[in-house]
N, C-alpha and C positions, 0 to 999 in steps of 0.2 A: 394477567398481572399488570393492566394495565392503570389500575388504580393506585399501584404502588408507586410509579415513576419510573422511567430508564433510569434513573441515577440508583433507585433503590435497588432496583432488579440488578443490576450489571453489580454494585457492592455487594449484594450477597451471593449472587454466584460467584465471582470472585471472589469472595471469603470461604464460600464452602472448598471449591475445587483448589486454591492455596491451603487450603488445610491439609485434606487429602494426597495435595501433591507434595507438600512442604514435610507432613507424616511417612510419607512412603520416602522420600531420600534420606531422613534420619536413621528411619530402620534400615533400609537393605544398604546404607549407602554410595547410592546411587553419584556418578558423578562422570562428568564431560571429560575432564582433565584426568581425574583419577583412573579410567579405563582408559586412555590412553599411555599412561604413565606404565599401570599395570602392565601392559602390551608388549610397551616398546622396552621396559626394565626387565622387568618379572617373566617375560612370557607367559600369562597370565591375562586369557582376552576373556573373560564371564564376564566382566564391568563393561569390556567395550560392545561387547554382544548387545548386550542389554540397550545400549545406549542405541545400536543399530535398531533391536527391536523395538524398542519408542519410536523411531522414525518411521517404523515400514507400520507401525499401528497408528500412525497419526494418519500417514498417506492415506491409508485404506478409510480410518473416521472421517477424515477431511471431504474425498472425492464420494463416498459415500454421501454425506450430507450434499455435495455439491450436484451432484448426478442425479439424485431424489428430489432436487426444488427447493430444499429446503431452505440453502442460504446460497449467493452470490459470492462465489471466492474471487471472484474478479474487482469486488469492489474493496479489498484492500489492498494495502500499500505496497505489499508483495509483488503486486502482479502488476504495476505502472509501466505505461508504454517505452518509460526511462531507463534503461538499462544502465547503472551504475558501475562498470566492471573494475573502476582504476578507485572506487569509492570500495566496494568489498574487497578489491584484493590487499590494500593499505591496514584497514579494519580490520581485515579478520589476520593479520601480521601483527598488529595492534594488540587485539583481542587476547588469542593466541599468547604471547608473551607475557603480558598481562596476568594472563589467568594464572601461568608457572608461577609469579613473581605472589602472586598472592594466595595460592595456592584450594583455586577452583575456581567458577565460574561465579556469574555476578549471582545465579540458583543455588550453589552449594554456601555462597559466603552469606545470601538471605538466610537461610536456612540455621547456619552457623552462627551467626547477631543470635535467632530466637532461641539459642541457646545458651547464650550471653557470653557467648567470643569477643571480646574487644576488640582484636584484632579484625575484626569482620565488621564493627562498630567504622574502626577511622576507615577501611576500604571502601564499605557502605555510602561514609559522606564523601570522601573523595571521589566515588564512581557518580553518586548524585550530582556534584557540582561540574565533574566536565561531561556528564548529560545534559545537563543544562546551557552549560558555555557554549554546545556544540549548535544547537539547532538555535539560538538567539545571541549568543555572549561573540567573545573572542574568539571565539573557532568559527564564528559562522560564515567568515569571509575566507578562511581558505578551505572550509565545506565547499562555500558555494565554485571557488576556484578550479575545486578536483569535478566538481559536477558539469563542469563546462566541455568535460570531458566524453561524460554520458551521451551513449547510443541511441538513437531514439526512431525506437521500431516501428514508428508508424509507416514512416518513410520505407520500410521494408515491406510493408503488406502485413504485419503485425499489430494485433490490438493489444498483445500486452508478451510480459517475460514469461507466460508459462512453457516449462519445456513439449509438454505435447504438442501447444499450435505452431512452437519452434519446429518441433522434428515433422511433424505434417507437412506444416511447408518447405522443407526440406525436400519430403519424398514426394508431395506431390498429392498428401492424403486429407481430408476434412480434419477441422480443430478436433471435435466433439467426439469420431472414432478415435483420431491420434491420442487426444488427453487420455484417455481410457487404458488406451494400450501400454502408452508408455508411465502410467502408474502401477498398472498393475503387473510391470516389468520390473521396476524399481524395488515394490513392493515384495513380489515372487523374487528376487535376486538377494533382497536384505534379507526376508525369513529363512534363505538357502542356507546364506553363511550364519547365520545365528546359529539353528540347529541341527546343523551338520557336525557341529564340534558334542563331544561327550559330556564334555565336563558342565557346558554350558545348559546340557537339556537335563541334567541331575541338580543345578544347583535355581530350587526354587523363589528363591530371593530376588535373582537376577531377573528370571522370566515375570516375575508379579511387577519388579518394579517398570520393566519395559512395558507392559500392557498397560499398566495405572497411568504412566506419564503420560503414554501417547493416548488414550482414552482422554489424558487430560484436555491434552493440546486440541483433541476434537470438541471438548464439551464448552471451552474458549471459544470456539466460533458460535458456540450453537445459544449460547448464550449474549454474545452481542447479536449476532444476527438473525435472531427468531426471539426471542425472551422479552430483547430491549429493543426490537422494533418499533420504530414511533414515529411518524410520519413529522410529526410537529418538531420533536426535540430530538433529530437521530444520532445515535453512537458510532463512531468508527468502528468499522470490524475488523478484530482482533480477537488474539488467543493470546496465550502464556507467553511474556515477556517481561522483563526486568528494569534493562539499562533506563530505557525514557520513563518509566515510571519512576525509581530511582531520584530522576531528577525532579520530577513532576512533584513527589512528593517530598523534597528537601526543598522546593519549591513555595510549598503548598507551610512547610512547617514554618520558614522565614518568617513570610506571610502575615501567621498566625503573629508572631510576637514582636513581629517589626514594631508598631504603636505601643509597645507595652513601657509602662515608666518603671524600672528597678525601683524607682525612690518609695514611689505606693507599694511597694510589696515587701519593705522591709522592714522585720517584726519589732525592731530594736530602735525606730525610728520616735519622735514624739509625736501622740498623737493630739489630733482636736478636741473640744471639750466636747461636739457632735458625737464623734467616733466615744471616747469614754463615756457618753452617756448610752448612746443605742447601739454600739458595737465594737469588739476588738480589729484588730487587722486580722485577722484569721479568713475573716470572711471577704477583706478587700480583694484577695486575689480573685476568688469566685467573679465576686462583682466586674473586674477589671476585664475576665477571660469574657466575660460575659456580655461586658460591652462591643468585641470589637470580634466573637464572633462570627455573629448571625451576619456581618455587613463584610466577613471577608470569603465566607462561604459564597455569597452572591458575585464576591469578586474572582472566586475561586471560578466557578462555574461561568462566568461571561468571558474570563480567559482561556478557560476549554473549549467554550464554543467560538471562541474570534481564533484559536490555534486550528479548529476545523475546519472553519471555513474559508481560512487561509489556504491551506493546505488546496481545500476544492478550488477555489480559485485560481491557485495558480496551474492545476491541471484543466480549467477552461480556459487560460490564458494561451498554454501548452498548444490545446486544441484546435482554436483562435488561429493559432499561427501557421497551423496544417493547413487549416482550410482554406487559408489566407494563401500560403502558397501554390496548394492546388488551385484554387481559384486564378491564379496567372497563370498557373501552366493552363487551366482551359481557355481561356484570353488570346495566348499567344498561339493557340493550334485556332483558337475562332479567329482567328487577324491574318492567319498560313490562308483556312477555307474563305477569305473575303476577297483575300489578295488575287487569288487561282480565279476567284469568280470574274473578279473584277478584268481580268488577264484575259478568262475567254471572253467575255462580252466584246472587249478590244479587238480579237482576234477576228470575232463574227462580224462588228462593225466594218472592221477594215481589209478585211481579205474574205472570209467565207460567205459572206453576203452579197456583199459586191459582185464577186464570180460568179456566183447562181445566180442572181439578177443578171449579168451580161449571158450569161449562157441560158438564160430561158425569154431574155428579148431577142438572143438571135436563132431562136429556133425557130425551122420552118413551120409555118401555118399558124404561130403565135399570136395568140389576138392581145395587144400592150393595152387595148383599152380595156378588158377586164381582169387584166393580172394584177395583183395587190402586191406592192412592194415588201419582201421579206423582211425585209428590218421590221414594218411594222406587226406582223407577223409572228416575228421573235417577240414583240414588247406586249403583244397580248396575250402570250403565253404564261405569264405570271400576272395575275389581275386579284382584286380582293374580292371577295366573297361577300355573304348582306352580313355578314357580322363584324367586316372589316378585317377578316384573316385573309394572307395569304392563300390562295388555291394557283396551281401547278397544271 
């Protein structure tokens, strides 16, 4: 699909699998908040089953692709050496309340707009615009505040937050058995509780839309990271989410009609004798949309790519700084082994050399005219070599 573009490829899989996935929560209605509601009101867990079994089918699609070659789950944003824990536990408090007050997730209220919810309408912009404020606007300074916070595994012997290289090194075990183990623990633990309950393995609704989501959530990686591979122009890898697109695209709509003049596009307006000879205003709009745009798509797409490679940069910067400090730490143990060197030299110049030189000129039968003084001795014992290395 290479002829098409990553921009093309990742648009239409994302269009087909939002279909699919946006089609299956209308029907079964499927929802984050609603099966917990159900649960904790009703006693009534098929919603939240459901919502388990998406996860334990994602896990299983996810490590599956990840286990097979297919794609790099290390190289999204998920898995950064940054451990964020005082960033998600504030956010998903956030979240969490949030979703009560609007009554589902930023997935069920997408879903809810294309049905033409109003009310899902002002949440939509509203959740667009502090996606936005969040990672550039007004929030981004006490973002970056709460981030100062953030763990950074490197320092641990950690390459990244996955919980199996966690629990491996934990016990003591390899990343690459651990990951395995502890997914398909997770996996095995969430399929347990889903269909152990009765009502949950009778009510088919529930169980289609848990396989469809989480088949979703897998066909989102395998689609940025295999479809729109592109060495040239590459895509973040990413699955099914919301909030940052959200903003991305109320973003993207501004954008669009920031340059636009109200005055040219009003029907009632008088026109030119131009315009009343070769056209009404009818077509001014066209015209208008038209001018600005082809010039803001190109704007659109160099500010996805300067948000990426932002992004990458500041995890080289991140790295930078590892290696920076490791590099003192081996500094400061090379300046420990110069210091010790430098100590016994001292010590053989001034006392272990000296003694064995008096004690082997006063031994009987010692001939002083052919005995070679030790010191010199010691200093030929390290001499360069024809290529000018060191030799021992």
């Amino acid at each position: 699909m290479s002829e098409l573009g990553t921009t093309t490829v990742v648009g239409l899989g994302g269009l087909i699998i939002g279909i699919v996935f946006g089609a299956v929560v209308q029907r079964t209605n499927f929802c984050t908040m609603g099966g917990i509601s159900d649960l904790v009101l009703m006693g009534d867990g098929r919603r939240f089953r459901a919502w388990l079994l998406a996860i334990a089918v994602a896990i299983i699609g996810t490590q599956a692709l990840y286990f097979a070659g297919v794609i790099d789950i290390n190289k999204s944003i998920y898995l950064s050496p940054n451990l964020g824990w005082l960033g998600a536990i504030i956010g998903g408090l956030m979240f969490g309340f949030g979703m009560t007050q609007t009554g589902g997730c930023a997935s069920k209220t997408l879903v809810r707009l294309g049905s033409g919810n109003l009310k899902s309408l002002i949440v939509m912009v509203v959740l667009g615009i502090f996606a936005y404020m969040t990672p550039r606007g007004l929030l981004a300074l006490p973002r970056l505040q709460i981030e100062t916070t953030n763990i950074d595994l490197t320092a641990r012997g950690l390459h990244n937050q996955n919980l199996g290289e966690m629990a491996g090194a934990a016990i003591g075990l390899a990343a690459g058995p651990a990951r395995a183990a502890v997914a398909a623990a997770l996996a095995l633990l969430l399929l347990t509780v889903c269909f152990k309950d009765a009502a949950f393995r009778h009510s088919l609704p529930d169980i289609v839309s848990g396989v469809v989501i989480g088949l979703c959530a897998a066909a989102g990686w395998l689609v940025t990271g295999v479809l729109a591979a592109d060495e040239f122009n590459p895509v973040q890898l990413a699955s099914i989410t919301f909030v940052a697109p959200a903003g991305d695209s109320l973003q993207s709509i501004v954008a669009t009609i920031k340059g636009l003049s109200t005055d040219e596009l009003e029907p009632r307006r008088k026109r030119s004798w131009w315009e009343q000879l070769f056209g009404g205003a009818g077509g001014k709009a066209d015209k208008v949309l038209e001018r600005y745009d082809p010039g803001q798509a190109q704007i659109d797409k160099i500010t996805n790519d300067l948000d990426m490679h932002q992004h990458k940069l500041l995890i080289d910067i991140k790295s930078l700084d590892v290696l920076y400090q490791k590099t003192l730490g081996f500094y400061d143990e090379l300046a420990l082994y110069i210091a010790a060197g430098a100590a016994k030299l001292e010590e053989l110049d001034k006392t272990v050399i000296p003694a064995a030189q008096a004690a082997a000129d006063g031994a009987p039968g010692a001939d002083n005219s052919t005995t070679r003084p030790l010191g010199t001795a010691r200093d030929e014992r390290i001499t360069p070599d024809a290529g000018g290395a060191l030799r021992y």
